[in-house]
N, C-alpha and C positions, 0 to 999 in steps of 0.2 A: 135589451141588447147592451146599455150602457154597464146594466149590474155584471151581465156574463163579462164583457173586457176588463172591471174591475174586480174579478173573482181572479181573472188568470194574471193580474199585474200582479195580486198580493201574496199569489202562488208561485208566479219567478223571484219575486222577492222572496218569499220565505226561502225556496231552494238554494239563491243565492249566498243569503245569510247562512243555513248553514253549512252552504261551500267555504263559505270564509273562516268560519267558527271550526272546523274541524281541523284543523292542527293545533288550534290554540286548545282545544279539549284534551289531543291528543296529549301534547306538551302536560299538561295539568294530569293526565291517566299515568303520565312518564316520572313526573316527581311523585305522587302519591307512591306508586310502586318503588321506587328509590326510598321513600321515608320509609318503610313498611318491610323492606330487604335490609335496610338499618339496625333497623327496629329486632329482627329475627335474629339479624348475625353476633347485634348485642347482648341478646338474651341465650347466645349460645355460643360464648366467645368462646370454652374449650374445643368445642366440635369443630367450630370453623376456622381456628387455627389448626388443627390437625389434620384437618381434610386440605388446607393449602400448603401443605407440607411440599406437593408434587409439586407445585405449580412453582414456589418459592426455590427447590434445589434448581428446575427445570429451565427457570429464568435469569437466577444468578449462573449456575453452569454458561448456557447462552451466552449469556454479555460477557463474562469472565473471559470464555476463550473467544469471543471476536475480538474485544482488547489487546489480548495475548496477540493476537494473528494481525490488528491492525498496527499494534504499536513494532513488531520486526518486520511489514511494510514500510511503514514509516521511517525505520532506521536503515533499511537496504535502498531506501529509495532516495534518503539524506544520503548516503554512499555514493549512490550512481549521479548525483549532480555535483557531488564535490572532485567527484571525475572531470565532468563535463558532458551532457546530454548530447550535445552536438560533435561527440568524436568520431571519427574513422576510422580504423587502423589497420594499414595493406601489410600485408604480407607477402612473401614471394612462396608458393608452396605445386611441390610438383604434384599434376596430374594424376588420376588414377587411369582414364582413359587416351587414346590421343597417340600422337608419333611421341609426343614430349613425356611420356608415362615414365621412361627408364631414362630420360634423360641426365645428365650430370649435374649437380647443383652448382658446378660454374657455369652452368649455362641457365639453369632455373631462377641465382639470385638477382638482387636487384645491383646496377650499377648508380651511380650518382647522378650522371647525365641524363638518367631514364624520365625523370620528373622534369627536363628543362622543360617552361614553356606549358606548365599543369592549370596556374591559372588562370592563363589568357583562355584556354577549351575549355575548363571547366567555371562557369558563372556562377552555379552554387555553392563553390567552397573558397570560404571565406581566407583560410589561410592554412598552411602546412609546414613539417619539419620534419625533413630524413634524419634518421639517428641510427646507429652503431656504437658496442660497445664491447670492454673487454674489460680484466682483473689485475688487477697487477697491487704491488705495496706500494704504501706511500709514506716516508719519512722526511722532518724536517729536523735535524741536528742527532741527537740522541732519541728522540721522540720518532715512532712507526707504529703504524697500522698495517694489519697484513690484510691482503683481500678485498680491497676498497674496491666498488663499482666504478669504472670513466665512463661516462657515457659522454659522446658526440652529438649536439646538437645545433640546428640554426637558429638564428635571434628569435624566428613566430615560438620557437618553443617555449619562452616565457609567457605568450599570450594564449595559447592551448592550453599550458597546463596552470595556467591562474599561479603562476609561483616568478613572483619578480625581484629584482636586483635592489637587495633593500642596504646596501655599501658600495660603492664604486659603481663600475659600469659594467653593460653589459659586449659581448662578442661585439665587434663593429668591423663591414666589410673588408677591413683591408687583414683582421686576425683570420678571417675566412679565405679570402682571396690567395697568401701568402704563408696560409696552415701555419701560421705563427704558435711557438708553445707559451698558449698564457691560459688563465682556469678562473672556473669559481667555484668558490666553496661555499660551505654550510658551517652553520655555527656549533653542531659537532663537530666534522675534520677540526674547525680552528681551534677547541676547547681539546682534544685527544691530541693534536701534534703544540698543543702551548704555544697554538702565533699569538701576538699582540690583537688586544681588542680591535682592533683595526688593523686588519692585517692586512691591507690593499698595499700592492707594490713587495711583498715579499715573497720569496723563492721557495718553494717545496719541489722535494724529488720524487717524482711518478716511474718505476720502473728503474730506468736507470738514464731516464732525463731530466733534466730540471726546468720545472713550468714559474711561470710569473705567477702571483694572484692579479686580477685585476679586478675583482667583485666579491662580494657574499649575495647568494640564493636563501631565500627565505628555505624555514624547511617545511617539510609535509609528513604528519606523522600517521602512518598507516593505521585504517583498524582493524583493530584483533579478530575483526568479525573476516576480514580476507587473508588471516592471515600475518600481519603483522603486527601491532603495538607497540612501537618505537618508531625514533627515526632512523631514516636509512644513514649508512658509509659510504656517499656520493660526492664527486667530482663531477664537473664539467669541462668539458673541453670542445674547440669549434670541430664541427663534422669534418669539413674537410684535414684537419688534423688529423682528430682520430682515425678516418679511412686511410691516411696514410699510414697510419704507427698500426694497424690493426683492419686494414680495408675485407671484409672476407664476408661480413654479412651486416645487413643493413635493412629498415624496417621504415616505414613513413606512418606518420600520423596528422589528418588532416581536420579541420572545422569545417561544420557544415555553415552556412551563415544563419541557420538555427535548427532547432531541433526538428519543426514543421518539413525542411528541403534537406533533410538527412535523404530519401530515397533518392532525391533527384541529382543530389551533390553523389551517390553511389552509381547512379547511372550512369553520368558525364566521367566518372572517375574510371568507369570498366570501360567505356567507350575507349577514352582517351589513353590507359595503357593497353586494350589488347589492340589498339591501332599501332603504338608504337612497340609493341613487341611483334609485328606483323602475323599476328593469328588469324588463320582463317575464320569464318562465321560457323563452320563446322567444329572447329578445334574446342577444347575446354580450355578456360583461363587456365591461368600458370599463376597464379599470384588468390590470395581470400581477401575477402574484406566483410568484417564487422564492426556493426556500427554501436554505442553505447545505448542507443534510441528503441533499437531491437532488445536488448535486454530488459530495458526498463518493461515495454510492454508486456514480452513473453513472463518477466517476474509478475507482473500488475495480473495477469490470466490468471497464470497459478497461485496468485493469493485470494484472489476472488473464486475459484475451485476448494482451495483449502478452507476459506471462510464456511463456503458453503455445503463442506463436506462435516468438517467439525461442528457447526451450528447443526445440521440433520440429526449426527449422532448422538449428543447430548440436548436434543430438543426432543429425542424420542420420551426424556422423563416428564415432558408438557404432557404427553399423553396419556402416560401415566397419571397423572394429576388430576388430566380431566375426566377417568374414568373414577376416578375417588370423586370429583364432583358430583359424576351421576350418581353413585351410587347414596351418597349424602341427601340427595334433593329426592332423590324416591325415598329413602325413608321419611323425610320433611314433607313429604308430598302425604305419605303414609299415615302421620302425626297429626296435621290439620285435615284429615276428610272432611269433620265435622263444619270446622271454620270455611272450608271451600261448599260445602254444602247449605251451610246457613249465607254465603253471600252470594251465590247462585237464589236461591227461595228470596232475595231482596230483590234481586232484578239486575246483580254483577254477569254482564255476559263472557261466556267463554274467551274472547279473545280478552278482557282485563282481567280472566285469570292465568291465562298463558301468558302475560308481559309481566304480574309480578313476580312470576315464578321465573320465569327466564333473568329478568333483570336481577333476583336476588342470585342467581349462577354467576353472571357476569359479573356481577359487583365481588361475590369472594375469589373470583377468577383476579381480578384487578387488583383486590386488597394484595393476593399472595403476588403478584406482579410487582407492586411498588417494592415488599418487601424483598422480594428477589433481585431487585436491580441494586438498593440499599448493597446489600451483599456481596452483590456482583461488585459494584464499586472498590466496597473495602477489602475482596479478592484481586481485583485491579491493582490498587495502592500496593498491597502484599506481592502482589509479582514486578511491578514496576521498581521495589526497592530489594530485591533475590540481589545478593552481593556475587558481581565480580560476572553477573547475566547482562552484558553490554548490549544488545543484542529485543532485550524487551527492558530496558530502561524508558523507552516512551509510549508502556503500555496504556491506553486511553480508551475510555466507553466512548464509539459516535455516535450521536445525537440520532441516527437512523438504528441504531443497535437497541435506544433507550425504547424508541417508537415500536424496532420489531416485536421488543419483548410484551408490551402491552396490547401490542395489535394481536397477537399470536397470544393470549391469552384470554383478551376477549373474545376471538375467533375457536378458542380451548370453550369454554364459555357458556357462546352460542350452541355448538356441534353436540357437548356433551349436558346441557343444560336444555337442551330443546325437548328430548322426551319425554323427561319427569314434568316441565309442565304443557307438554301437549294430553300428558295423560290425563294431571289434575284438573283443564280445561274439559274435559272429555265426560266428568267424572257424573254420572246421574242425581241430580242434588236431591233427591227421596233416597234415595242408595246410601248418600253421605251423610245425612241426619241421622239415621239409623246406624252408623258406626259406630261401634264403642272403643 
């Protein structure tokens, strides 16, 4: 009785041991085969550079144009925060359906009074500024510009648009309250009309009135990517000025108090005017409002669409590649019958001949992947330096792009690496001796 309990102890031992011992075998079956797919691809380096021809265009192609397409995310997306991610901006815009469909656009636009009393109802937005503008010249002695921009703003407009009073001061309630003519400029206006480097406290004529300066506005120089490349021919003047000299249409732009309560700061905002323009629950607003928050997103969609449209089409040549792999490794399959037949007749079982043969697929799969990303790179470099392409100047490989291309190459690899050595696995080792 004692010897039988000790026959079945040294039987769960053995079994256990080698439950334990079997990955570390496995692991030792996994490097032999990596020496040995080395070994093969060194002694056949012309073959196996030409055969990863596919895989080497397939993969710098890939990363090249995700670069491409991430680096004008990245600069459209630098754009829309030098906006301000958290903008609003209302409109007054008549109806297509409604009583108000034909109505008259003095009755469609906004008056100035419309926003008293916006932020006590609305809790999410952080701050706002009605604006209106018109054209007019502006000369200072013998010195004019024809066509200058005025726009009307209130003080938050400094703090919306990230552009503050970097000379003198800015608007202060009583220039507002008493539509006093006083302005600020930019350091264009002062360099084209020749004011003094400090030109606070001196007179320029707008039209055919004469405004005070009492500030300089930093400037803002447009990118070429929307359209402009310079700085603008801007003036400032307080809103309620300008609605006087020019009252006829007028426009708000408000902050969300972040980008997170942009919907909820547009919610409180349609509440709050189509209550004060007494619209029914039936009626369509009278007024649009979009947010910069929305664009960002619907652009982030469609670049993730475009990545993933461009990556398809020129990923189609991985596939190409990896039918040049299969067809490589069946003839390598073809080449060594003998060798698979002589380690079959040792006592090499079928599955460690199907892992070296697979692993030597994936390894030339991998080799033409490194060198395809090498590539991909210094096509990167070559498009991030295209003169006068503002636009992919921060063309960049992402670190998931480096990953896709080598996952997708072993996954090349595996797919088309599997049959040549399922076959050679397969292969009758008296059949394989007998090859010549």
């Amino acid at each position: 009785m004692g010897k039988y309990v000790l026959m079945r102890r040294l039987e769960k031992g053995d079994k256990m041991f080698r439950l334990l011992w079997t990955p570390f075998a496995f692991v030792r079956l996994l490097l032999q085969s990596m020496r040995l797919a080395l070994g093969q691809i060194w002694a056949n380096k012309a073959r196996a550079t030409l055969t990863t021809i596919g895989i080497v265009i397939g993969v710098a192609s890939v990363t090249a144009v995700i670069a491409a397409v991430t680096g004008l995310k990245t600069r459209v997306l630098d754009q829309f925060e030098s906006f301000g991610t958290n903008k609003i901006y209302i409109n007054p815009r008549r109806p297509e359906t409604g009583p108000l469909r034909n109505a008259s656009w003095r009755i469609i636009r906004f008056r100035p009074e419309l926003f008293d009393g916006l932020l006590e109802h609305c809790p999410s937005v952080e701050c706002f500024t009605r604006l209106c503008n018109y054209r007019d010249p502006v000369r200072r002695g013998e010195k004019g510009i024809e066509e200058v921009r005025i726009l009307g703003i209130d003080p938050d407009w400094h703090k919306i648009e990230s552009r503050h009073v970097i000379m003198g001061r800015p608007f202060s309630v009583i220039d507002e309250r008493h539509s006093r003519q006083v302005c600020l400029v930019t350091s264009t206006i002062r360099d084209k009309l020749h004011l003094d480097r400090d030109c606070v406290g001196q007179s320029i004529v707008i039209g055919d009135r004469s405004f005070r300066i009492v500030g300089m506005v930093e400037e803002r120089v447009e990118s070429s990517m929307f359209g402009g490349g310079g700085a603008r021919e801007e003036i400032f003047i307080p809103f309620a000025t300008c609605w006087k000299l020019d009252g006829d249409w007028m426009w708000v732009i408000a902050n969300s108090r972040s980008p997170e309560l942009s919907e909820d700061a547009q919610a409180e905002l349609r509440f709050f005017l189509r209550k004060k323009r007494h619209l029914k629950p039936a009626e369509p607003d009278t007024f649009l409002m979009e947010a910069i928050e929305q664009f960002v997103q619907k652009f982030r969609q469609t670049s993730m669409i475009m990545t993933a449209v461009a990556g398809g089409i020129v990923g189609i040549s991985l596939l190409v590649g990896g039918v040049g792999i299969m067809n490589i490794m069946l003839v390598s399959v073809s080449e060594r019958t003998r060798e698979i037949g002589l380690r079959k007749a040792v006592g090499a079982r079928p599955s460690a001949i199907l892992l070296q043969f697979l692993v030597e697929a994936i390894m030339l799969c991998l080799f033409g992947g490194l060198i395809g990303v090498v590539i991909g790179q210094l096509l990167t470099l070559g498009i991030a330096n295209i003169p006068h392409a503002e636009f992919l100047n921060k063309a960049h490989i992402p670190l998931w792009a480096v990953g896709l291309g080598f996952g997708f190459s072993a996954l090349v690899g595996i797919c088309f690496g599997f049959f040549p050595a399922l076959k050679a696995a397969q292969l009758n080792p008296i059949e394989a001796l007998r090859h010549e």
